[in-house]
C-alpha positions as CSV (number, residue, x, y, z in Angstrom):
1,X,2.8,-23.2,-5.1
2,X,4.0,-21.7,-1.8
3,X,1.1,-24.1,-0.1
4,X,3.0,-27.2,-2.0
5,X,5.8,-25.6,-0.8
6,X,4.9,-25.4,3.1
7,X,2.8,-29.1,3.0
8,X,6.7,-30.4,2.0
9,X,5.4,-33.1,-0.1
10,X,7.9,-32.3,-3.3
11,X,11.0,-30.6,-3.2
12,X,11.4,-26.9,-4.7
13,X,13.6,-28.2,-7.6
14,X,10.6,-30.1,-8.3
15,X,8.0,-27.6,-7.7
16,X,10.3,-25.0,-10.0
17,X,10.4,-27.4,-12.7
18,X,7.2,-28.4,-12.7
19,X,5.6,-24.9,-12.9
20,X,8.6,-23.6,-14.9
21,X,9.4,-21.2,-12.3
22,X,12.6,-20.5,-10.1
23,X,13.2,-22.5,-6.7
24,X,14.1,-19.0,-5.1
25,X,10.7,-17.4,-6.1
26,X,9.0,-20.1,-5.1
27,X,11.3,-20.0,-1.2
28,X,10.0,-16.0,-1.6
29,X,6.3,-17.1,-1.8
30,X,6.9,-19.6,0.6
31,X,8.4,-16.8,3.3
32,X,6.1,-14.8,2.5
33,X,3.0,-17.3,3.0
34,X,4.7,-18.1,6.5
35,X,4.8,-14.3,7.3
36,X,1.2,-13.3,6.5
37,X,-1.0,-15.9,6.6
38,X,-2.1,-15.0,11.0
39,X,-2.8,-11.4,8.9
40,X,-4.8,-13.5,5.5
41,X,-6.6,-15.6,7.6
42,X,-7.9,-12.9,10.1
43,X,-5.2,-13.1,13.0
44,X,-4.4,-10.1,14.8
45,X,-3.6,-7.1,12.0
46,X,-1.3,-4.1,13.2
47,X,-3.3,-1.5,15.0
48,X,-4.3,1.5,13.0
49,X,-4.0,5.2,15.5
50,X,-7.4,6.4,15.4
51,X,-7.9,9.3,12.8
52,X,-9.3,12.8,14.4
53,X,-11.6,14.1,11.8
54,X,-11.5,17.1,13.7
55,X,-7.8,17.7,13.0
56,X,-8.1,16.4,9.5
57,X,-10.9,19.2,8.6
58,X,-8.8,21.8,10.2
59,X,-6.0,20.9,7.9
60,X,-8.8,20.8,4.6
61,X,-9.7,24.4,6.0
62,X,-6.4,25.7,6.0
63,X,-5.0,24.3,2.8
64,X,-8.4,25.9,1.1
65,X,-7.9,29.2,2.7
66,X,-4.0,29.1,1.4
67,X,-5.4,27.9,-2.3
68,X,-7.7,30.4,-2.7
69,X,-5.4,33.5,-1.8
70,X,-2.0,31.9,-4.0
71,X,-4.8,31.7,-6.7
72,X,-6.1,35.4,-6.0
73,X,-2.5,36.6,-5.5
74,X,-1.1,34.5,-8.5
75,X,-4.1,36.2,-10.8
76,X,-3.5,39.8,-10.2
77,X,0.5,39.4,-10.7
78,X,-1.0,37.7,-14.2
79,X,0.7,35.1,-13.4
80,X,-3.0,32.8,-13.6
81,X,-5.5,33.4,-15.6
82,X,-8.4,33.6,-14.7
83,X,-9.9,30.3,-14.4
84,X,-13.2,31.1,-12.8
């Protein structure tokens, strides 16, 4: 609908009634066709920042390390049972 829309051919009074669906969804669709299509149809995309694995595994390490001694401190208060 929001290609009918865009090609202008019917109006969205028409388009709504024929599909049994509002004229302001169908203006949403429409927008929202307009907005994305350069990003649908393989324009330029926003650029993703590069990921550092090396920062990322750093930050895995360090969240294990803090697990396994809240787990270690939580079982000896008997606060955890012992799961392992």
């Amino acid at each position: 609908m929001a290609i009918a829309a865009v090609k202008g051919d019917k109006t969205l009074a028409e388009l709504a009634q024929q599909h049994d669906v509002h004229p302001n969804q169908i203006a949403e669709w429409k927008t929202q066709l307009l907005e994305r299509a350069a990003q649908v149809f393989g324009g330029s995309s926003p650029e993703t920042p590069p990921v550092d694995l090396k920062v990322l595994h750093a930050k895995i390490g360090q969240l294990a390390l803090e697990n396994d001694f809240l787990e270690s401190a939580l079982t000896k208060a008997g606060l955890l049972s012992a799961r392992r």
